[in-house]
Short mmCIF file of the C-alpha atoms (twelve columns), coordinates in Angstrom:
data_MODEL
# 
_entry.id   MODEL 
# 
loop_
_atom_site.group_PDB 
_atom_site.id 
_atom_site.type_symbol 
_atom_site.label_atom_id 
_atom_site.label_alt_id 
_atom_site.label_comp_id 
_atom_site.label_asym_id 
_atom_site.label_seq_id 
_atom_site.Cartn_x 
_atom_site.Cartn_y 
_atom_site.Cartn_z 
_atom_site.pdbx_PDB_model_num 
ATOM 1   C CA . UNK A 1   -22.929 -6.187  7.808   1 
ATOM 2   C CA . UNK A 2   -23.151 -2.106  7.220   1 
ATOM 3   C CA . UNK A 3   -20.275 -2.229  4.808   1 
ATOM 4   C CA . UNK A 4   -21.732 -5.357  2.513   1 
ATOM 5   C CA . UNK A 5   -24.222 -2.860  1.631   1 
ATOM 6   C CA . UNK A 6   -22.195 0.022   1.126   1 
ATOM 7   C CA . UNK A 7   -20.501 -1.583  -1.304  1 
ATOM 8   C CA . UNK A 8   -23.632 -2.829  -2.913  1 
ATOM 9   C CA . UNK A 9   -22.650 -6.703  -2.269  1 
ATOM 10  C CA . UNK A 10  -25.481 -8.806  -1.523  1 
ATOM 11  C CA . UNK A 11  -23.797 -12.269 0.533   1 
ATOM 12  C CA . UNK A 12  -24.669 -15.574 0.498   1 
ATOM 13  C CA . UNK A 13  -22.428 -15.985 3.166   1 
ATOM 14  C CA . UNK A 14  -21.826 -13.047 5.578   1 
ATOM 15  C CA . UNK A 15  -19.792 -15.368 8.413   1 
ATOM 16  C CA . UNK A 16  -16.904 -15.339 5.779   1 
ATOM 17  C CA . UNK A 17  -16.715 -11.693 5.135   1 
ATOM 18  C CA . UNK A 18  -16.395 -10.881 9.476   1 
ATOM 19  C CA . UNK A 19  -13.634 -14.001 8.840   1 
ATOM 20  C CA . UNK A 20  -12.009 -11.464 6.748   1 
ATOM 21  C CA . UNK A 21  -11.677 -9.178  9.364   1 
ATOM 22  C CA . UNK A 22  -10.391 -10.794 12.360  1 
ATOM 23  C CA . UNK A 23  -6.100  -10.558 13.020  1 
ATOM 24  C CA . UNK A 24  -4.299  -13.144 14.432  1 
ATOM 25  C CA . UNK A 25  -4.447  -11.554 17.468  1 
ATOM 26  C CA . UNK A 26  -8.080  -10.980 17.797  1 
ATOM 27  C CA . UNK A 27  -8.359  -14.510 16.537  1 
ATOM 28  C CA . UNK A 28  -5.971  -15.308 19.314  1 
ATOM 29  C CA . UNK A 29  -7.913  -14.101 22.001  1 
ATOM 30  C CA . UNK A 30  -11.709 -14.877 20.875  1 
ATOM 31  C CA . UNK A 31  -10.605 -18.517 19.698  1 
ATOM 32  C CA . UNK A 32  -11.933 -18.161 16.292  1 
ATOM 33  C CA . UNK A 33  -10.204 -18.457 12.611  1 
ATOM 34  C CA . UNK A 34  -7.617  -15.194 11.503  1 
ATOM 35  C CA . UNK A 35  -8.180  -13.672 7.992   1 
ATOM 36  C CA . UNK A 36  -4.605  -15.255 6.966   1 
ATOM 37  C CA . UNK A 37  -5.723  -18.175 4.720   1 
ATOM 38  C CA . UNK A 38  -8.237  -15.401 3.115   1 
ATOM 39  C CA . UNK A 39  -5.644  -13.339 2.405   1 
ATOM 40  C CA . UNK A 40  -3.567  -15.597 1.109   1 
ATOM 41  C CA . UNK A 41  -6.338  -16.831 -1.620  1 
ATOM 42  C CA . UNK A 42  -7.076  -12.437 -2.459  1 
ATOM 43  C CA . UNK A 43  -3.454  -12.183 -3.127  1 
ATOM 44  C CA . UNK A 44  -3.958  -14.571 -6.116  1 
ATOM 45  C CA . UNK A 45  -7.572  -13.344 -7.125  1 
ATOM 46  C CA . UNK A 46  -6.043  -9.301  -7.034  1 
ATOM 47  C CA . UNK A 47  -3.161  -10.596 -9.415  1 
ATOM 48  C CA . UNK A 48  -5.208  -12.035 -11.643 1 
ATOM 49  C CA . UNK A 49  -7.457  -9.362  -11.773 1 
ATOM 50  C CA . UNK A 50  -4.795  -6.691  -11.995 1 
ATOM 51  C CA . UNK A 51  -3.248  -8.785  -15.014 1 
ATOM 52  C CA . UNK A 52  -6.265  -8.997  -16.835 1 
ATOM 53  C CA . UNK A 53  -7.043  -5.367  -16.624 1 
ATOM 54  C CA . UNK A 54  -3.254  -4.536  -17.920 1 
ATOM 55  C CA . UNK A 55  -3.825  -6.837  -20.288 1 
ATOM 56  C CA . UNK A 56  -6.950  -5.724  -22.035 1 
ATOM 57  C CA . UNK A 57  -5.815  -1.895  -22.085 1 
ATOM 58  C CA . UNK A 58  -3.738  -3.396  -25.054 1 
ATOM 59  C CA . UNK A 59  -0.941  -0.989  -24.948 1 
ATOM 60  C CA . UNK A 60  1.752   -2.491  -23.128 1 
ATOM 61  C CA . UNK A 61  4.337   -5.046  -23.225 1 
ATOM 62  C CA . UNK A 62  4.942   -8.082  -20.936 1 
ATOM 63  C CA . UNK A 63  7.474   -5.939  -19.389 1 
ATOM 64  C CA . UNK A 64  5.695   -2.799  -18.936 1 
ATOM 65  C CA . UNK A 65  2.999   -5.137  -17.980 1 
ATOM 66  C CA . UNK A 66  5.210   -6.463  -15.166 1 
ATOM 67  C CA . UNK A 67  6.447   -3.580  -13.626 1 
ATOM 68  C CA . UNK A 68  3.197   -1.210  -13.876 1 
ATOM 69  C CA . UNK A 69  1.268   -4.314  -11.844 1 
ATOM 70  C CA . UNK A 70  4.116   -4.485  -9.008  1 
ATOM 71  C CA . UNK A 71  2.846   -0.811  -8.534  1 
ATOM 72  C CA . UNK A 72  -0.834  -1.901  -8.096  1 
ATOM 73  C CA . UNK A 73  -0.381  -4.868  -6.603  1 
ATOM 74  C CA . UNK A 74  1.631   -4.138  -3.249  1 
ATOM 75  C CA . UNK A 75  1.723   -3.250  0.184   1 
ATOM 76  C CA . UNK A 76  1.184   0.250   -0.185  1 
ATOM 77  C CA . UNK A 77  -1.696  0.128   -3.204  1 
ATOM 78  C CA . UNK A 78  -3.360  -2.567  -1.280  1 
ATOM 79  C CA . UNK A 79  -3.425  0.087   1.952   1 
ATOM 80  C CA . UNK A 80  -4.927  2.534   -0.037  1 
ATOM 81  C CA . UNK A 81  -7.560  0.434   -1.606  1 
ATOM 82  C CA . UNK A 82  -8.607  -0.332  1.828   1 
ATOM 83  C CA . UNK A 83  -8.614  3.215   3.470   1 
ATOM 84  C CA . UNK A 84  -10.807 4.253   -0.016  1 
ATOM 85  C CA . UNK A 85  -13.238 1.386   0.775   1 
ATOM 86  C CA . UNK A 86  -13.135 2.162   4.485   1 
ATOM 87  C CA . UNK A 87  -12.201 -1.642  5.430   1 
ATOM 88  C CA . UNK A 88  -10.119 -0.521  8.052   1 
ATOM 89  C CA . UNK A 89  -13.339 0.105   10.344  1 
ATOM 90  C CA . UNK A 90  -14.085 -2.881  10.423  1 
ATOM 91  C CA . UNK A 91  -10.766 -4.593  11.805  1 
ATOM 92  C CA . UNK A 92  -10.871 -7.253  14.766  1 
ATOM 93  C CA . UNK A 93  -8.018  -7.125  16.648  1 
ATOM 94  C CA . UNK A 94  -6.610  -8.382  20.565  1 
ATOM 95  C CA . UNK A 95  -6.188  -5.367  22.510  1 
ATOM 96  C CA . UNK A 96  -2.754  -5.100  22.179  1 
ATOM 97  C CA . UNK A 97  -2.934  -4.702  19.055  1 
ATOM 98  C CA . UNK A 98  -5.504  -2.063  19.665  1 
ATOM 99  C CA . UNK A 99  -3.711  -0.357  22.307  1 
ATOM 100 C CA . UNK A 100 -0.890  0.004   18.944  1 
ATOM 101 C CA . UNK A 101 -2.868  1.752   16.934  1 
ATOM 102 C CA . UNK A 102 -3.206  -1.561  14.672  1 
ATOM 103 C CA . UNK A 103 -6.182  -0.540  12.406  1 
ATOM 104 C CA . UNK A 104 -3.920  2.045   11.046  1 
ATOM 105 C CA . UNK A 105 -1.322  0.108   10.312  1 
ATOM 106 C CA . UNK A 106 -0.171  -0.335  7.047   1 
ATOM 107 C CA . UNK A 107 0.596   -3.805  6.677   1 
ATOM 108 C CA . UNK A 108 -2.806  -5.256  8.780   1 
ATOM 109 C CA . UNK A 109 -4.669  -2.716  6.647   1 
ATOM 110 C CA . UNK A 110 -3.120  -3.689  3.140   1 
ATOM 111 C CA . UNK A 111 -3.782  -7.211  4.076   1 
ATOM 112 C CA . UNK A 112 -7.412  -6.926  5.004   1 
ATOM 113 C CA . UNK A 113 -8.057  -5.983  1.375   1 
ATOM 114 C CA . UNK A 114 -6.740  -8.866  -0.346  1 
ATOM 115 C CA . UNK A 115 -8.535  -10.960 2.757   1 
ATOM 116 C CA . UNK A 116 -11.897 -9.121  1.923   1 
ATOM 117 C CA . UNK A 117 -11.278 -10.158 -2.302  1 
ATOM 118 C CA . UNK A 118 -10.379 -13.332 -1.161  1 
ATOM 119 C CA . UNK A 119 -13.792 -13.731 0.727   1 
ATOM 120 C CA . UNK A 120 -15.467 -12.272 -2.250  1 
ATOM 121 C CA . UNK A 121 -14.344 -14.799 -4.412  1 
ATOM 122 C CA . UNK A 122 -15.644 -17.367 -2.426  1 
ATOM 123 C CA . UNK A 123 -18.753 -16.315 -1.865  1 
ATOM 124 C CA . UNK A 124 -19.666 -14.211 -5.051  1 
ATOM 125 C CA . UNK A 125 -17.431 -16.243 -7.569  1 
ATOM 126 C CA . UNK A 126 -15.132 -14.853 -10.154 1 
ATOM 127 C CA . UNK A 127 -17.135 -12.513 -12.311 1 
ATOM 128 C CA . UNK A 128 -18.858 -10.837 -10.020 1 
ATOM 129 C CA . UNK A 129 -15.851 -10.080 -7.692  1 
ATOM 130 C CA . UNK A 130 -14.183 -9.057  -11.742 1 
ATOM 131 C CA . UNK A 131 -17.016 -6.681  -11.051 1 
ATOM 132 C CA . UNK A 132 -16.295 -5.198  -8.042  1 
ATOM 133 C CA . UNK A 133 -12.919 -4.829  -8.958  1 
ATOM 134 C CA . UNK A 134 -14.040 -2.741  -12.423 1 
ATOM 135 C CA . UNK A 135 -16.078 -0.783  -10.398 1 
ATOM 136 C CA . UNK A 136 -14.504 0.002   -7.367  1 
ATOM 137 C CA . UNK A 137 -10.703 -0.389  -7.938  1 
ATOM 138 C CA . UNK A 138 -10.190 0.338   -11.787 1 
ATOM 139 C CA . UNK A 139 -12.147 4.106   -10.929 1 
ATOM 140 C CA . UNK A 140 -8.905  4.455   -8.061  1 
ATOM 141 C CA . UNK A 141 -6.026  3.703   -11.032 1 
ATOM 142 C CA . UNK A 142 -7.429  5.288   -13.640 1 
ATOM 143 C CA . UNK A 143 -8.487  8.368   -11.895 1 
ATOM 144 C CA . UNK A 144 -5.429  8.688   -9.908  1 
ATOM 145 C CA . UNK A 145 -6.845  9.220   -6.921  1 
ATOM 146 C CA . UNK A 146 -3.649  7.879   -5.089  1 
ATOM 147 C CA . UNK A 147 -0.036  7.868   -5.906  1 
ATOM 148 C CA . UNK A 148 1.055   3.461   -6.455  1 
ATOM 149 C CA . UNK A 149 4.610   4.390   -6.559  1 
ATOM 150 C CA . UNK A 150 6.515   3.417   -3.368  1 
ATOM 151 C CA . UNK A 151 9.868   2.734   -4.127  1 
ATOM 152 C CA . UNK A 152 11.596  6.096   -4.221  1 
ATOM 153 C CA . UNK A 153 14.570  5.311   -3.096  1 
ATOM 154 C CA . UNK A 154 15.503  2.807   -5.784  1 
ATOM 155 C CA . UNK A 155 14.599  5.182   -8.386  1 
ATOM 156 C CA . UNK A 156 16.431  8.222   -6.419  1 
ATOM 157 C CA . UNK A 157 19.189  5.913   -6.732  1 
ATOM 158 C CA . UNK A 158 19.050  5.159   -10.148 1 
ATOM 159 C CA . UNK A 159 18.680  8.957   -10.628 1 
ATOM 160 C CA . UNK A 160 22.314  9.900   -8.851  1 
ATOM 161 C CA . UNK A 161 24.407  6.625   -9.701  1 
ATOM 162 C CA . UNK A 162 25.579  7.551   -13.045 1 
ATOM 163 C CA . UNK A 163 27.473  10.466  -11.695 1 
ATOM 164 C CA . UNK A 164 28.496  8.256   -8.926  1 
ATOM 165 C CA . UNK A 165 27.247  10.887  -6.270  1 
ATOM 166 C CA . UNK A 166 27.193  10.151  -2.767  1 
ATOM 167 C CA . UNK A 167 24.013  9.113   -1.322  1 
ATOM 168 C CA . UNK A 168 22.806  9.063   2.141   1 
ATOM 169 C CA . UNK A 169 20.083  8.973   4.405   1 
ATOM 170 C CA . UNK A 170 20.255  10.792  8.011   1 
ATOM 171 C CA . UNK A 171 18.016  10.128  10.797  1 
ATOM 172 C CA . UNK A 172 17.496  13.673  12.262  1 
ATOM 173 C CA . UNK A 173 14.518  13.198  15.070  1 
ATOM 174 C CA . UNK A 174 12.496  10.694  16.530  1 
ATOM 175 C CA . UNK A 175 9.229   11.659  18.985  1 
ATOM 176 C CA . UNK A 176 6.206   10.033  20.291  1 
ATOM 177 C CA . UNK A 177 5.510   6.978   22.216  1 
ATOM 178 C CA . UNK A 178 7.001   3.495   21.804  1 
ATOM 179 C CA . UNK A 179 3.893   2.495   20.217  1 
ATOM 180 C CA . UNK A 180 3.590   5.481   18.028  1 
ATOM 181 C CA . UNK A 181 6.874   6.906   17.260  1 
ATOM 182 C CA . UNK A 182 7.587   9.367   14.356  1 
ATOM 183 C CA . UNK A 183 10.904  9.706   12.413  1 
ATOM 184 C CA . UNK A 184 12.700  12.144  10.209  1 
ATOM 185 C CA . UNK A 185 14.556  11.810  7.624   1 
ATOM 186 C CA . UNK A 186 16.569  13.744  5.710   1 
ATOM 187 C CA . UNK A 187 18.478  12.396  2.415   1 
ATOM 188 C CA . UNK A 188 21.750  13.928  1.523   1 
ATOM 189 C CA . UNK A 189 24.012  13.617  -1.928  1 
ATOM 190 C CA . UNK A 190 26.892  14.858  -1.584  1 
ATOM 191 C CA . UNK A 191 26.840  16.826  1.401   1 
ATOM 192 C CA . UNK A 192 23.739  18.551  0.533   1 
ATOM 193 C CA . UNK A 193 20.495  18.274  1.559   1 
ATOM 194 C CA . UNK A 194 17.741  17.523  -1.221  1 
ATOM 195 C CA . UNK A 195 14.780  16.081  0.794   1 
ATOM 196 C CA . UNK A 196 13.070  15.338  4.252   1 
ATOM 197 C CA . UNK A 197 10.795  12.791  4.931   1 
ATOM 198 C CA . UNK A 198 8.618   12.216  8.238   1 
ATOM 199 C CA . UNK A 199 6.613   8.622   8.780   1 
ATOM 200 C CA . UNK A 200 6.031   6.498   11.673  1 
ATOM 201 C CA . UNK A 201 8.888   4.106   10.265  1 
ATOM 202 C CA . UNK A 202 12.614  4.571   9.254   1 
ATOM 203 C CA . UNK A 203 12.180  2.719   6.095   1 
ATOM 204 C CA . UNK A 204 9.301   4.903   5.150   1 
ATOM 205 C CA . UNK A 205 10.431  8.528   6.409   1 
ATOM 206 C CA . UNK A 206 13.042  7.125   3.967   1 
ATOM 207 C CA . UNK A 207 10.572  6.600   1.315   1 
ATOM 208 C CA . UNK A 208 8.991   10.034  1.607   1 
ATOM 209 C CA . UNK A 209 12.528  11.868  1.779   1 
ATOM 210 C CA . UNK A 210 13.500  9.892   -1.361  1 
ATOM 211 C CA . UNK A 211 10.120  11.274  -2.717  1 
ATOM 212 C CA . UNK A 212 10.310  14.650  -1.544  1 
ATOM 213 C CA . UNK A 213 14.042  14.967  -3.551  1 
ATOM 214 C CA . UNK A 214 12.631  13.256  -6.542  1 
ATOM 215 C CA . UNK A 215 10.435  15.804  -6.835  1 
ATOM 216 C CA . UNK A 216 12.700  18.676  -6.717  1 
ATOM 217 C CA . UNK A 217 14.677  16.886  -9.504  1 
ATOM 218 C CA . UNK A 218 11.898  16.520  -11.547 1 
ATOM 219 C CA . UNK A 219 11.103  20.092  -11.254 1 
ATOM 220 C CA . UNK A 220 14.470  20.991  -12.331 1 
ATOM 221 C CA . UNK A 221 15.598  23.090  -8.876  1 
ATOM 222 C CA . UNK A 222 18.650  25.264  -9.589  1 
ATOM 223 C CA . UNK A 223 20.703  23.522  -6.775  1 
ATOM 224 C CA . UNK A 224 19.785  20.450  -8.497  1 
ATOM 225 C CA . UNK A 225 21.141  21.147  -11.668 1 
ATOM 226 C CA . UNK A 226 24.039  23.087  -10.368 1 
ATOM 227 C CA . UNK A 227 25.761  19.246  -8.128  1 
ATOM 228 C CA . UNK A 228 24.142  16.907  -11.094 1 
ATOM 229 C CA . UNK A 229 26.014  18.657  -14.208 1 
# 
């Protein structure tokens, strides 16, 4: 397997690494077992690991601790460790699924990664999937190669609440196929327009909108200062 030696992994067991690859619906259609159970095991091996590295930095709390691995350790920091690693390649999936655009999907492609660690584990054991993770993820976090962040609107909402500001988000256009539409967002307090946000979701044009105002508030925009006093 081309990406085992990419990523410098010698297997013992290479059937259980293409296990890690193969969606329900590929596994629905070629009669053969889906990553799920995988994924389900890298979910507790990335936790672990994640804790352990929070832990040993020796500068947080448990609460700190808590809230800086829910960053790490979710849909949207799994996606990117997968897209870094190029994992996403080497998806299986039924041609529907194909047809959808499916190994770009976020959720198939966060859950690939923690079915890939979860395969590791198996096969390599603890330490050397530790490893892996030192080498491989730690350089992503540390270096801050991608933002972890994802819940924007939460802390946009936190942001306006104790001024009791009105806060909304407007759906302004929608394009594309059925398969592959694309939304825009715009959030509003107020009245007034602070940020636009464009994703192939609602909930994440949402996100990015949320994101894009934060921003501007964090800059310390005029118009921002001027409705927030």
């Amino acid at each position: 397997m081309k990406l085992l030696n990419q990523l410098g992994i010698t297997p013992n067991n290479e059937k259980i690494y293409e296990t890690a690859f193969y969606h329900t619906s590929y596994s629905n259609e070629h009669g053969v077992t889906s990553y799920e159970r995988l994924e389900f095991l890298g979910d507790a091996v990335l936790e672990l690991l994640m804790s352990d590295y929070l832990y040993h930095i020796n500068k947080y709390n448990e609460g700190e601790m808590t809230k800086i691995r829910s960053h790490y350790v979710c849909e949207t920091a799994n996606y990117e460790y997968s897209i870094k690693l190029g994992l996403n390649e080497y998806l299986k999936l039924g041609k529907g699924e194909t047809e959808n655009g499916g190994k770009y999907r976020k959720a198939i492609v966060a859950d690939i990664f923690e079915s890939f660690l979860g395969a590791l584990y198996l096969d390599q054991g603890l330490d050397k999937t530790k490893d892996f993770f030192n080498k491989k993820i730690v350089p992503i976090i540390e270096n801050h190669e991608v933002d972890f962040f994802d819940d924007y609107k939460s802390a946009l909402q936190e942001f306006v609440q104790t001024d009791k500001r009105s806060l909304e988000y407007r759906l302004i256009n929608e394009t594309g196929p059925s398969h592959n539409r694309e939304f825009t967002v715009e959030v509003v307090i107020d009245n007034i327009v602070y940020g636009k946000g464009i994703s192939h979701s609602k909930k994440s044009a949402e996100q990015e909108a949320a994101k894009d105002a934060l921003k501007k508030a964090q800059k310390g925009s005029l118009i921002w200062e001027e409705h927030m006093k």
